[in-house]
C-alpha positions in Angstrom: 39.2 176.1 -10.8 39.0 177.0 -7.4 38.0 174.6 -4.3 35.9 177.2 -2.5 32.2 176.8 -4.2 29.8 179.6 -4.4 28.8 179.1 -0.6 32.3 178.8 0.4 33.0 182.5 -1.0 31.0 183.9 2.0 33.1 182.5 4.8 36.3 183.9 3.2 35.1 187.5 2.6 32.9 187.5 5.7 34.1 190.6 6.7 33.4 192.4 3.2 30.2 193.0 4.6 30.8 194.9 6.8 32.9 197.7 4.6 31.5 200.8 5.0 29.1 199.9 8.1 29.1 201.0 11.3 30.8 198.3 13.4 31.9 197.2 17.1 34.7 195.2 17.5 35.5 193.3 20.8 39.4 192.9 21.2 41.1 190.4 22.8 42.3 193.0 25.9 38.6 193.4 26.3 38.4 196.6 25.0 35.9 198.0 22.6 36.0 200.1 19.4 33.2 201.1 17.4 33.5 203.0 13.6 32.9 202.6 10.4 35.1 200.0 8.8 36.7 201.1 6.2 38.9 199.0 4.8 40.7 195.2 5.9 43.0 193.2 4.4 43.7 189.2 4.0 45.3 189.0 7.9 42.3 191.0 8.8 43.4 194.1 9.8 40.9 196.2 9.9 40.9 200.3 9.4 38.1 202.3 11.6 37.1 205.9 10.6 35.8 208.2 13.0 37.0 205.1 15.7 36.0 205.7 19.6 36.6 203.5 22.4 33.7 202.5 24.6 34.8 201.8 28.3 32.2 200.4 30.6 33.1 200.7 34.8 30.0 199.3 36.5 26.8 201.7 35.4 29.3 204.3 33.6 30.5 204.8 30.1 32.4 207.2 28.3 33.6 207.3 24.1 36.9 208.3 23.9 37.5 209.4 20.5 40.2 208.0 18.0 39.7 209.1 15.2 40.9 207.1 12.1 42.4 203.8 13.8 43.9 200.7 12.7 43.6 197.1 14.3 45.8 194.0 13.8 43.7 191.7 13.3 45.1 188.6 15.5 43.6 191.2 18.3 39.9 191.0 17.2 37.6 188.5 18.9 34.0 189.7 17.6 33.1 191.9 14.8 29.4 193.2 15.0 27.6 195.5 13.0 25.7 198.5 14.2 22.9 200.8 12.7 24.7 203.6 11.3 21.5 206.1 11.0 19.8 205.2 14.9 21.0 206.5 18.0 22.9 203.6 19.9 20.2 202.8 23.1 22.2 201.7 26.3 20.0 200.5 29.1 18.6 203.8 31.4 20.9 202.7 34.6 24.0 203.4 32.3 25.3 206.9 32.8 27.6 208.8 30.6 30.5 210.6 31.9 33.8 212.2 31.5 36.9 211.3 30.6 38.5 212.0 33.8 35.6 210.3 36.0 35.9 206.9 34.3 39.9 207.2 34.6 39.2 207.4 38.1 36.5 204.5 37.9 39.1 202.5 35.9 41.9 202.8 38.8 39.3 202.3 41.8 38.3 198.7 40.1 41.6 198.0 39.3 42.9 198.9 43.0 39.3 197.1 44.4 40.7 193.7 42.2 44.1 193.9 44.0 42.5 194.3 47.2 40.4 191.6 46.6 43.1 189.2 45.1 45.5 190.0 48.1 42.9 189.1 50.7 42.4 185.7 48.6 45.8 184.8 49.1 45.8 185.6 53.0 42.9 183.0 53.4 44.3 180.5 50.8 45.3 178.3 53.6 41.6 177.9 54.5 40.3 174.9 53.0 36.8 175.9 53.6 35.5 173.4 50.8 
């Protein structure tokens, strides 16, 4: 006899669900993946077909495709599922672009944070609390 009862047996296959379902997962490097899940296994490793990235820099986005991809699963933070038949519907002030233009969005933000975080550490000996 096992402990789990019949209610329990949902929180332990939880992600039996979402088996061949469009999903997104959110991972803990803050990236994004969406496909269709495929297949996971008891650590919850998960295996995405047809698997593209979504990267977001301010009001652009771009899907980089990966194809058939495979995630550990102590990297997931949030599984979600998505309509596989609709269109996905981004708010209108989002605009879709290459994948060289959000490279180049990608290292402006990250040279803007460093900027940013240097000029913090020159005024660190404010104390303008």
């Amino acid at each position: 006899m096992s402990w789990a009862g019949s209610a329990d047996m949902y929180l332990c296959t939880s992600l039996a669900t979402y088996l061949d379902k469009k999903v997104l997962l959110q991972l803990r490097d803050g990236r994004m993946l969406i496909g269709v899940l495929r297949s996971f296994d008891q650590f919850a490793n998960a295996v995405l077909q047809g698997a593209y990235e979504r990267i977001i820099v301010g009001n652009l986005y771009c899907d980089m495709r990966l194809g058939l991809y495979v995630v550990r699963g102590e990297n997931i933070l949030l599984t979600g599922e998505l309509d596989l038949e609709s269109e996905e519907v981004l708010p209108q002030h989002m605009t879709r672009v290459s994948e060289p233009e959000i490279k180049r969005a990608q290292k402006a933000e990250k040279e803007a944070a460093v900027l940013q975080r240097s000029i913090r550490k020159r005024f660190d000996f404010l104390d303008l609390e």
